[in-house]
C-alpha positions in Angstrom: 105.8 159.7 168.0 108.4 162.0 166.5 111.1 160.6 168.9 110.7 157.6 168.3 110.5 157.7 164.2 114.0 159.7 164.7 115.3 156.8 166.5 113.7 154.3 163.8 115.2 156.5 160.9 119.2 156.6 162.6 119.0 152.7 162.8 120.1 150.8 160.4 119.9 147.3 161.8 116.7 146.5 163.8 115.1 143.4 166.1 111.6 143.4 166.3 110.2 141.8 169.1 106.8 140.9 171.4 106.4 139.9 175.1 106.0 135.6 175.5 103.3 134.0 175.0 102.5 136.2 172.1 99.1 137.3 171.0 97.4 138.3 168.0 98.0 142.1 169.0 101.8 141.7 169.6 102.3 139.4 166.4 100.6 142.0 163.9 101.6 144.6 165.2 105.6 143.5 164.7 105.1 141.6 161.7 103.4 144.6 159.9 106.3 147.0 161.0 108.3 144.3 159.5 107.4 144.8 156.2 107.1 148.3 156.2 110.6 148.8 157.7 112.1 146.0 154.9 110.1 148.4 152.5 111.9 151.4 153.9 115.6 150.2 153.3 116.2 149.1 157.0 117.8 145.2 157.9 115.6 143.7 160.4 114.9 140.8 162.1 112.0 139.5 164.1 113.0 137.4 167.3 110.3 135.7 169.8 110.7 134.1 173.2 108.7 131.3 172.2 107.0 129.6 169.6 103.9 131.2 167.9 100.6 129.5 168.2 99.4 127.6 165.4 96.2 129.7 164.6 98.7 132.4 164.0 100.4 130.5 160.9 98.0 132.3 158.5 100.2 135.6 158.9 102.6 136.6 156.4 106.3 135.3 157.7 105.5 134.2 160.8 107.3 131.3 160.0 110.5 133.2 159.5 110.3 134.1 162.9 113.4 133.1 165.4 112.5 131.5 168.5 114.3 132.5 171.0 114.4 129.7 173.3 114.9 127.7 170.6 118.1 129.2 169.1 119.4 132.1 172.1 121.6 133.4 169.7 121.9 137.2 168.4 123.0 136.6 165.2 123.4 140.1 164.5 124.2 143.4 165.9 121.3 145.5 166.3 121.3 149.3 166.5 117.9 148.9 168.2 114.9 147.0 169.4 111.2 147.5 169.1 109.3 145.6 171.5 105.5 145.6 171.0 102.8 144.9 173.0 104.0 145.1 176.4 105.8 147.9 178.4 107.5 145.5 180.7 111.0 144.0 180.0 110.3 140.6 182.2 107.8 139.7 179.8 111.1 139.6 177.1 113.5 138.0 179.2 115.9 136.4 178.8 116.1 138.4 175.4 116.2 142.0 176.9 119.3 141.4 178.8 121.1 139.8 175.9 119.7 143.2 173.8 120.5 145.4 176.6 124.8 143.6 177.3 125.3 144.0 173.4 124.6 147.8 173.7 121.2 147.8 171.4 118.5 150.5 172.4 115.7 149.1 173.6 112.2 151.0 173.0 108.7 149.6 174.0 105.7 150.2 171.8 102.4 149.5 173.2 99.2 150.6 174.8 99.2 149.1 178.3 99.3 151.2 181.0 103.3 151.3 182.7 103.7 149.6 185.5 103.1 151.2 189.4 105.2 148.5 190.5 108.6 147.0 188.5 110.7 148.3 185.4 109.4 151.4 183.7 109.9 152.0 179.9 112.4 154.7 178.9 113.8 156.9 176.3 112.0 157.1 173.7 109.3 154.6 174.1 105.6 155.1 172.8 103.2 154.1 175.0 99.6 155.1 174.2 96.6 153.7 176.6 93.8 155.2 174.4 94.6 152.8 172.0 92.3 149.7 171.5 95.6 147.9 170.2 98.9 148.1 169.8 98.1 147.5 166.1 96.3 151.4 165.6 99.8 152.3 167.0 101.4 150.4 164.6 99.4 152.1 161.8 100.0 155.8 162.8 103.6 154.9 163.2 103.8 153.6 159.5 101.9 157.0 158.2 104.2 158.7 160.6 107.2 157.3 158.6 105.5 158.0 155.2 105.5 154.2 154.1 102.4 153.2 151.6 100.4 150.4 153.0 100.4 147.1 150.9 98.8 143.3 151.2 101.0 142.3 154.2 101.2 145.3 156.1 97.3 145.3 155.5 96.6 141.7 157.0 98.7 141.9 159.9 97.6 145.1 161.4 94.2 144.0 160.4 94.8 141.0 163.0 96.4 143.1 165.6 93.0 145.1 165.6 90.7 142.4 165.2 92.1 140.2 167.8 92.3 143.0 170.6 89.8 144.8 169.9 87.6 140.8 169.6 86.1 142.0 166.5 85.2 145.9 167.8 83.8 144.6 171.1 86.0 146.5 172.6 87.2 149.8 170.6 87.2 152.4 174.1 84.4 154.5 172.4 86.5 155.2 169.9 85.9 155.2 166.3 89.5 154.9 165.2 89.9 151.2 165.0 87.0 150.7 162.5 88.3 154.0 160.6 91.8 151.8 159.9 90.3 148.9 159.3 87.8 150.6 156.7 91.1 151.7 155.1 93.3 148.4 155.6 89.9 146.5 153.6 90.9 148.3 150.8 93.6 145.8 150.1 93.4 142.5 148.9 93.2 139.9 151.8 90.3 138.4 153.6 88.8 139.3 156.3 87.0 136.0 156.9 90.1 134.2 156.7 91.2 136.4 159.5 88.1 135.7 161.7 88.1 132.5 161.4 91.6 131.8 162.5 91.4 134.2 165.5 87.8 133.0 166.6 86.4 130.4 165.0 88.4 127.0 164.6 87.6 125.1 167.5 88.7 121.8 167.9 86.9 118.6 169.1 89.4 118.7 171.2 89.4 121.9 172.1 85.3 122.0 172.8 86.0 118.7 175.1 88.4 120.5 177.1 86.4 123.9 177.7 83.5 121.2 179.1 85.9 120.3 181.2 87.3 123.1 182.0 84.1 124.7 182.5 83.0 122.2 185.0 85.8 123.5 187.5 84.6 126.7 188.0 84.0 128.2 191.7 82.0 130.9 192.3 82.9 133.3 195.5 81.2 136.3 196.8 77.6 136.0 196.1 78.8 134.7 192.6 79.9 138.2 191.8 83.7 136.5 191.1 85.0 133.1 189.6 87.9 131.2 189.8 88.7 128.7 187.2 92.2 126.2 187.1 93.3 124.3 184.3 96.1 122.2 184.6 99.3 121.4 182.2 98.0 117.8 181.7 94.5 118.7 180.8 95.7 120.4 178.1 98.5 117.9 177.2 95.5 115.2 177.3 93.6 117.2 174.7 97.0 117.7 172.3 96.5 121.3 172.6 98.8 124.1 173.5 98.9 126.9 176.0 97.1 129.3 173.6 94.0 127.0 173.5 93.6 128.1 177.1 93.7 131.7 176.4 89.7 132.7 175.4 88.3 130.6 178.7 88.1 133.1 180.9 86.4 135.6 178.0 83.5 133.0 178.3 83.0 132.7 181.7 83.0 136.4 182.2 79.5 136.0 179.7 77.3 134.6 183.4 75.5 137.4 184.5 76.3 137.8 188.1 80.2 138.1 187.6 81.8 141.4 188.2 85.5 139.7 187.6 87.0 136.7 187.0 90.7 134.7 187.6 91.9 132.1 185.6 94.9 130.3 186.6 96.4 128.0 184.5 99.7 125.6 185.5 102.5 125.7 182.9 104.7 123.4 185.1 105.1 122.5 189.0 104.7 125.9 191.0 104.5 127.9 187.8 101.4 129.6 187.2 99.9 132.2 184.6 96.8 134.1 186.3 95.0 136.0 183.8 92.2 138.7 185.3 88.6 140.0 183.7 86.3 142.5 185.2 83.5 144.1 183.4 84.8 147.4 184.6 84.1 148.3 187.8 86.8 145.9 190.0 90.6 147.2 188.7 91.6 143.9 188.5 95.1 145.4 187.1 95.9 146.5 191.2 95.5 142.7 192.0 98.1 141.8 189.0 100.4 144.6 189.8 100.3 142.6 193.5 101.3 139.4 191.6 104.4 140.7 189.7 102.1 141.2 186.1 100.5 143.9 184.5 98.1 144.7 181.9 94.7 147.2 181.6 92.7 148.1 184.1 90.0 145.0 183.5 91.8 142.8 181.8 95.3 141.9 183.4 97.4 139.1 184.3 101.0 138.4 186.5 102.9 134.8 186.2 103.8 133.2 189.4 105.6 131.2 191.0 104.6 129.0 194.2 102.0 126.8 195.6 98.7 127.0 193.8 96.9 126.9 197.0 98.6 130.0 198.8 98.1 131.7 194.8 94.6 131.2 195.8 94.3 132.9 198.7 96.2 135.8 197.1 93.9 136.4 194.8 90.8 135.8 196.9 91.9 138.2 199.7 92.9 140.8 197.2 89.4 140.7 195.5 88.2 140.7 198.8 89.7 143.8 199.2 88.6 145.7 196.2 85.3 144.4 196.8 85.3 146.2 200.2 86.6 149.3 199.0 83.9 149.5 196.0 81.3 149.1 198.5 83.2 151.9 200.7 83.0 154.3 197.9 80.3 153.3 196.0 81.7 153.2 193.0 
């Protein structure tokens, strides 16, 4: 942590950024070291591969953000790049290169475990697995720099928490993420305005496509793993987005038998994201290593590219596997 608030404290003029596809971890996380960098003297900029979801709007200037895709354009040059939420620089591309051919150092801050297979983080990079989100490293990093907390500080890294964590469900049997929060309530925002955002706007739309969705499912190995697809077009039929698709597999993982779970949803022909659940025993992150992705240990994910059908083979024979192995071992 010291490293890394010397490199903060040399720079003057900093890019802020989280891996595609952002998340409610990634997107608090940046946008509260946003303000408290902007509060601390320093120029910065947040830049995104892609657009932010809409139930994400309710943060603080999120719509200041630039979209990379959009406008692939430093504007700027930065001194150096904090990239949240991820530890792996494919899941920033095209961006990181751009960064990395202007000269900009590039530092990752987040709480998934680095990668076994593909780039590594270096330098000075923080990257804390304890954590239940990147937004409790966000916090420590602001104390660690001495800046007071304030409104929008407070809101954002209360949605990091709350939207990894899925309101304290899952806090690693610590008690740290409901100690900041306790603190972060102190401040004048609220809270219900960030549950209901993250959790609880549901769409007609969006119910009629998790009936569908839901309706899909197959069940392998004595039911103890499910498989679910959703294509582009369902979505597209429904006028949602790609985030809409995001909490499916968190409900199927609710049925009982299931020791793990695969979503894989189509973004376009032969492109594929495969998110991964386990309740804890399967190390689902081994399978989505396999696959190119990352992520923790029961809760991972890869993108692909290729046939859906040879995808699902993949992923069956590598469950398979695991399956085998836990039974070898009996753990």
């Amino acid at each position: 942590m010291k490293n890394l608030t010397a490199e903060i404290l040399a720079a003057q003029n900093i890019v802020l950024t989280t891996h595609k596809q952002a998340d409610g971890d990634g997107l608090g996380a940046q946008m509260a070291l946003f303000y408290a960098l902007s509060k601390f003297g320093k120029k910065v900029k947040v830049i995104n591969i892609d657009s932010t979801p809409k139930k994400y709007h309710f943060m603080p200037g999120i719509h200041d953000t630039q979209i990379y895709e959009k406008d692939p354009v430093l504007k700027s040059k930065y001194d150096l790049a904090l990239v949240f939420d991820t530890n792996d620089e494919r899941m920033i591309q095209p961006l990181f290169n751009e960064l990395k051919s202007a000269g900009t150092k590039i530092l990752f801050i987040d709480h998934h475990p680095a990668l076994k297979n593909g780039p590594t983080p270096g330098g000075h990079s923080y990257i804390q697995t304890s954590a239940a989100s990147t937004g409790e490293i966000a916090y420590n990093l602001i104390k660690e720099l001495g800046i007071l907390l304030d409104e929008k500080i407070a809101i954002c890294l209360y949605t990091s928490i709350v939207f990894d964590t899925q309101l304290f469900r899952y806090v690693r049997s610590s008690p740290q993420s409901h100690l900041i929060c306790a603190e972060l309530l102190k401040f004048k925002f609220d809270p219900l305005l960030v549950h209901q955002n993250l959790l609880s706007q549901q769409s007609v739309e969006k119910m009629r496509f998790i009936s569908q969705a839901l309706q899909s499912i197959e069940y392998h190995f004595d039911q103890q793993f499910a498989l679910i697809k959703i294509q582009k077009s369902e979505l597209e039929k429904n006028g949602l987005d790609i985030d809409d698709s995001r909490d499916v597999i968190d409900m199927i993982m609710n049925i009982k038998t299931l020791q793990a779970a695969a979503l894989i949803r189509e973004d376009s022909a032969d492109n594929h994201k495969v998110s991964f659940r386990s309740k804890g025993s399967y190390r689902v992150l081994e399978i989505a290593e396999k696959l190119g992705g990352g992520g923790h240990p029961a809760a991972a994910g890869a993108f692909c590219v290729g046939d859906y059908n040879q995808l699902k083979s993949k992923i069956l024979h590598e469950f398979k596997l695991l399956l085998d192995g836990h039974k070898k071992t009996g753990s």
